[in-house]
C-alpha positions, -999 to 999 in steps of 0.1 A, spaced: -119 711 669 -120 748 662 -101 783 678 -116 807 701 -106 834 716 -116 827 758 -115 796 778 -139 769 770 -142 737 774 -130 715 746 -132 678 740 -101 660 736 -105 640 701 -75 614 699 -90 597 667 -88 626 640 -48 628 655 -44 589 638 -61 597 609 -26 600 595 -13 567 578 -22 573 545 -7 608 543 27 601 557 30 568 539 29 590 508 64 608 520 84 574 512 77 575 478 113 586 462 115 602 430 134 582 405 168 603 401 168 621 364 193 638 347 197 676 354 187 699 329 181 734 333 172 755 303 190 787 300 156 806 291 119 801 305 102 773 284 71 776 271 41 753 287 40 725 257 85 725 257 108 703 279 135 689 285 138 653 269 139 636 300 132 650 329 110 686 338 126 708 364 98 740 375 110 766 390 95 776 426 85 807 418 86 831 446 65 862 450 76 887 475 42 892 488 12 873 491 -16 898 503 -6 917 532 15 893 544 53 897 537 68 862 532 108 869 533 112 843 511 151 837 495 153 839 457 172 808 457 174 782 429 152 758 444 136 729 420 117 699 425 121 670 401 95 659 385 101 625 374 80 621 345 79 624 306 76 656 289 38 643 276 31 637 315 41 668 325 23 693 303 -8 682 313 6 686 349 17 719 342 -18 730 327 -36 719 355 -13 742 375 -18 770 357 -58 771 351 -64 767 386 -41 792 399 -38 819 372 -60 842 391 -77 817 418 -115 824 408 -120 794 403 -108 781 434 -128 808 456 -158 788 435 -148 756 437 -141 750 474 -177 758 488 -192 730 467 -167 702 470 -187 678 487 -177 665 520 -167 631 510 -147 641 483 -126 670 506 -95 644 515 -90 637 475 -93 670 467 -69 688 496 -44 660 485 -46 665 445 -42 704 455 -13 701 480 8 673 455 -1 696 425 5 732 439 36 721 459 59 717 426 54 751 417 52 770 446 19 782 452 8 759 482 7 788 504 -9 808 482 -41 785 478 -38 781 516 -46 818 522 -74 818 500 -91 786 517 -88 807 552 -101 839 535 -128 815 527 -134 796 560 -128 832 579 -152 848 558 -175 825 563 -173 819 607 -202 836 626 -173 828 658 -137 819 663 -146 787 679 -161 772 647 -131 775 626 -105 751 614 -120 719 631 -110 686 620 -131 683 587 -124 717 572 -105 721 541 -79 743 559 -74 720 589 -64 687 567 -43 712 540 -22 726 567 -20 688 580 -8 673 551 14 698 541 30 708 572 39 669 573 54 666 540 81 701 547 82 696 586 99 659 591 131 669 596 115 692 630 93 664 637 128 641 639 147 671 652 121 684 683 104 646 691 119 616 677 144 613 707 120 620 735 90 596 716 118 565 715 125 567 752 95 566 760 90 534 737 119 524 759 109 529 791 105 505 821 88 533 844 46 533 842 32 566 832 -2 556 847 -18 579 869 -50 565 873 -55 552 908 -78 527 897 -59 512 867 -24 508 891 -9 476 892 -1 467 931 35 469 923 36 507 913 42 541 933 11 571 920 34 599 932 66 582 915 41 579 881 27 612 883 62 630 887 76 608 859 48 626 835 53 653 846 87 653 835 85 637 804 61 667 794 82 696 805 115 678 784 93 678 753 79 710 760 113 725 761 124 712 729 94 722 710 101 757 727 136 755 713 128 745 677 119 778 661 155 775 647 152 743 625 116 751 624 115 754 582 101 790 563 67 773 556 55 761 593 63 801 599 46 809 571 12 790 578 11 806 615 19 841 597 -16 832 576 -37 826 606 -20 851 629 -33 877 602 -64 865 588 -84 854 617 -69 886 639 -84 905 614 -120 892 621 -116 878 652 -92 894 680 -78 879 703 -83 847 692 -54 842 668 -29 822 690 -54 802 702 -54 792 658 -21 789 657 -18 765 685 -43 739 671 -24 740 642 11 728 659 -4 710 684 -35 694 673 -23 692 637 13 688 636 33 677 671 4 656 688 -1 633 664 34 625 659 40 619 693 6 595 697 16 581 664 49 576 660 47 543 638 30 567 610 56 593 616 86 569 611 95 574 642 93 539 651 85 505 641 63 474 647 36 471 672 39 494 706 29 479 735 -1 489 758 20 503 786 41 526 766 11 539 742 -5 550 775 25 571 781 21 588 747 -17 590 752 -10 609 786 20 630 772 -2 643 742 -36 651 762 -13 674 784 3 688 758 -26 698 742 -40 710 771 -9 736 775 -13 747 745 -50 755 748 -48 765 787 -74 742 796 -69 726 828 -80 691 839 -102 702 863 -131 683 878 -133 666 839 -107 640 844 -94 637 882 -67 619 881 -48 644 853 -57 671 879 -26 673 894 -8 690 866 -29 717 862 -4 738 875 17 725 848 -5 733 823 -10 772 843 33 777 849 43 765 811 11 785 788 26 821 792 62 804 775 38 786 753 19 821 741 54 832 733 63 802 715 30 812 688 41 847 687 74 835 679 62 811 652 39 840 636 72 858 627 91 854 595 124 851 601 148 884 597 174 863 579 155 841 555 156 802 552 159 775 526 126 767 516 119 729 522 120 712 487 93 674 492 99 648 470 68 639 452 65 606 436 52 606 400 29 578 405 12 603 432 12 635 409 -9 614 381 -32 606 411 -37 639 423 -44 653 386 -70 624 380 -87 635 416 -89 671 412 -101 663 374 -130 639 385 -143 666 413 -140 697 382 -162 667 363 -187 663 390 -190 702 401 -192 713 364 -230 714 361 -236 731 393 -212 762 388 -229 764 356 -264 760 367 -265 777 402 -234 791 412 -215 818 381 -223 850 375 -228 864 343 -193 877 343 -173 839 354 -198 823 325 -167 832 299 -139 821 323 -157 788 333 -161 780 295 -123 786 289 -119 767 325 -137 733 311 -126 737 277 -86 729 296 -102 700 314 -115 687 288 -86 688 269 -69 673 302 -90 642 301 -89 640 266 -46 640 271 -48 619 301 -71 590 280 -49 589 253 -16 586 275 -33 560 294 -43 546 263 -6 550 246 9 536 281 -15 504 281 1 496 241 35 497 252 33 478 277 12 449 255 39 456 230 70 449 258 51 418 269 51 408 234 84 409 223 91 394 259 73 363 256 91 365 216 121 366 230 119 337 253 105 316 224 131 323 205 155 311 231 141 281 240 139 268 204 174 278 196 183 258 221 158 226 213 180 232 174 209 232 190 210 202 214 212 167 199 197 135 211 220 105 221 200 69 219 212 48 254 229 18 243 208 -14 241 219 -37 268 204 -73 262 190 -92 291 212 -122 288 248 -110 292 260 -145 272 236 -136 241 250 -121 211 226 -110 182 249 -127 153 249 -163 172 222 -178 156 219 -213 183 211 -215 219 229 -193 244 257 -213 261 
């Protein structure tokens, strides 16, 4: 589902608003607590700590045009893995971001099957260090770039649309829990019906008692997500800074309409129609209250886009006045969202899982493998031919690293099993040496017979 700038109709897609389970499983994977060490001067790529490697976010004051207000603040992520783990982890950060040509090559030609590995490998891998946003604003330079109209961009299979998903998930559950979690359980809870449909009414419930029930449910959560832009964190501004600026630029007028599918359609909505993948609640929800979060999400959306009901679904037509009295707040609410905040925020720090980070590298490696002979067959100019040598010549060396830790990790872990199964062998035949056998006493059958009487039992 893409932007644009005047009123259209738009189809209402509830399935690529599930399409969530996978990513949000990914945020329960803690990092295994290390030992702090921060060196007093900046280490060099191939030197860490003993333990544990602590990167800096590094923080530029501006990114473009855009002026990101963001604190110089001592903000790390652990990284829970071993100093031969992470160089190769901090190489693959650096060759693909030292001057992003590569990336403004790559991303055309990832192949449409492969987008979801390679938008995750990027947003694990680029998160760490900071430059997320920064490889966000050049995927929207490309997608912009390439639009012939604002309504084509950002729909649910772009690159942009499933990087601002995932991320905006992994630094905005707190404001997910904060703006939604309350009004999603009660609605869990609720006795009261939410259906409107005249037709699907059970004989014992009231339509006008139904309708004003939604109604109300919609105009609480409204309100909160109104409220929010002061626990909303520095990055969820930052992203609707990025399309407030970039699609303006090409396409007036039609930049709220982008920032709206992304906290709607992206980012609230699912959460609210999901709320099992959110962790917002448990187990299995029954028919009755899933209708009420189907309802409460279509008008939502609907707000946020201005669309009215209309003739396309009758009996939501009675809160297209709703929809009318709450979209001017709801303009302001974008505007708002598109500002970066005076007095600056703590960034969001996500825990990544190291298990995931290895993933993400082997993805985005597999996807430089498969691309390689087409950027150098079709797609470099005589000027990248140098950089794309240098570029291959790191991921090679990246595989090359990878094999042999894999390799080095697969001996250890033979080795461990070894001295395991020695260990318990040793045990056990200690204690076969160390227990002795006692013979039962013979008991004779006769109870009278004794072995030295030599006649007939008496």
């Amino acid at each position: 589902m893409g932007c644009a700038g005047s009123k259209s109709e738009r189809k209402w897609d509830l399935p690529e608003s599930i399409d969530v389970t996978q990513e949000i499983s990914r945020e329960n994977n803690k990092l295994t607590e290390a030992k702090e060490s921060k060196p007093s001067t900046k280490a060099e790529p191939n030197q860490r700590s003993d333990s544990t490697l602590r990167t800096m976010r590094e923080r530029s004051g501006s990114t473009g045009s855009i002026d990101w207000n963001i604190p110089d603040q001592d903000d790390t992520i652990e990284l829970s893995m071993e100093p031969s783990e992470a160089s190769p982890l901090i190489e693959l950060q650096q060759i693909l971001t030292v001057d992003w040509d590569l990336i403004d090559v790559l991303v055309p030609l990832v192949p449409t099957t492969e987008v979801d590995k390679f938008v995750q490998g990027m947003v694990l891998l680029l998160t760490p260090n900071g430059k997320i946003l920064q490889f966000l604003e050049r995927i929207i330079n490309i997608e912009v770039k390439e639009a012939n109209s604002a309504g084509s961009l950002f729909r649910s299979n772009s690159m942009v649309s499933k990087t601002m998903k995932l991320y905006s998930t992994l630094v905005g559950k707190d404001l997910l829990r904060k703006t939604i979690a309350d009004h999603v359980e009660l609605i869990l809870k609720d006795t009261h019906s939410f259906e409107v449909d005249p037709q699907a009414l059970s004989p014992d419930e009231d339509l006008l008692k139904n309708r004003e029930h939604l109604r109300n449910t919609c105009s609480k959560i409204l309100r909160s997500i109104f409220d929010s832009q002061e626990d909303s964190p520095p990055e969820i501004h930052q992203i609707c800074k990025l399309l407030q600026t970039k699609v303006a630029a090409k396409f007036p007028g039609s930049a709220q309409s982008c920032i709206g599918g992304f906290l709607f359609l992206r980012f609230f909505c699912p959460a609210i129609f999901t709320p099992v993948a959110f962790g917002m609640a448990e187990g299995t929800i029954s028919p009755k209250a899933q209708r009420g979060l189907t309802l409460v999400t279509r008008t939502l959306q609907n707000v946020a886009n201005n669309l009215t009901f209309g003739n396309k679904d009758l009996s939501m037509g009675f809160l297209d006045d709703f929809i009318q009295d709450n979209f001017s707040a709801c303009q302001d609410y974008f505007d708002e969202m598109a500002r970066i905040p005076s007095k600056p925020k703590k960034p969001v720090v996500p825990e990544i899982a190291r298990e995931d980070l290895r993933k993400s590298m082997d993805n985005v490696l597999k996807i430089c493998r498969t691309l390689r002979p087409i950027l150098e067959r079709d797609h470099s100019p005589a000027s990248f031919m140098p950089k794309l040598s240098h570029v291959y010549f790191v991921v090679d060396s990246l595989d090359e690293k990878m094999r042999l830790q894999q390799e080095l990790a697969a001996k250890q872990e033979e080795d461990r099993k070894a001295k395991a199964s020695k260990r318990t062998f040793s045990v056990l035949n200690t204690q076969r040496k160390n227990t002795t056998t006692i013979a039962p006493p013979v008991v004779p059958l006769n109870p009278t017979y004794s072995p030295a009487t030599t006649g007939n039992p008496q």
